[in-house]
C-alpha positions in Angstrom: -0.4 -96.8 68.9 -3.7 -98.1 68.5 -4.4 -101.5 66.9 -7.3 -102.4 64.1 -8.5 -105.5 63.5 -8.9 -106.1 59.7 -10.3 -109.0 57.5 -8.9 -109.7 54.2 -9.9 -112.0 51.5 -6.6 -113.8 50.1 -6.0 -117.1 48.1 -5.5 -119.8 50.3 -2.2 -121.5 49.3 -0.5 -117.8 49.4 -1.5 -117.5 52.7 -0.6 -120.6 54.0 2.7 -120.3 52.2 2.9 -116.9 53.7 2.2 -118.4 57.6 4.3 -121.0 56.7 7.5 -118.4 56.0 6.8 -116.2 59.1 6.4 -119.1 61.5 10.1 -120.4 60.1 11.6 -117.1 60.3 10.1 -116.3 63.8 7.6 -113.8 62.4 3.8 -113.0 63.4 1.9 -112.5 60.5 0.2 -109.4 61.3 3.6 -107.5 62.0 5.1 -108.8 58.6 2.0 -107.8 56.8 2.2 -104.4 58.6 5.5 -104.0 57.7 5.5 -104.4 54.3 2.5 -101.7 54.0 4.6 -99.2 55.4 7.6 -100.0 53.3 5.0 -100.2 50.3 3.7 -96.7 51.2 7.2 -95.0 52.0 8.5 -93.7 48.6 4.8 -93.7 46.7 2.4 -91.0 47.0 0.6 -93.0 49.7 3.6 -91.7 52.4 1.0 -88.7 53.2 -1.3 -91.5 55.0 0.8 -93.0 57.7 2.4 -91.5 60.5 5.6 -92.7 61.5 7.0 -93.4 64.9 
């Protein structure tokens, strides 16, 4: 599956919180973040967008 590189704006104590929580629980950022898109989309309307595996 192809990769996209993406830039986001977001308030810098959440993400360093966030980084801080994926690096403890042995995490990359970019997969967590992926992951909870997909769970976000699964049961909304949104599920039409992504493809699963």
């Amino acid at each position: 599956m192809a990769k996209a590189k993406v830039s986001m704006t977001i308030d810098q104590h959440v993400y360093a919180r966030f980084r801080q929580y994926c690096r403890e629980n042995g995490m990359k950022v970019s997969t967590k973040v992926e992951q909870m898109m997909r769970e976000s989309m699964k049961n909304s309307s949104l599920s039409q967008f992504i493809k699963e595996k």
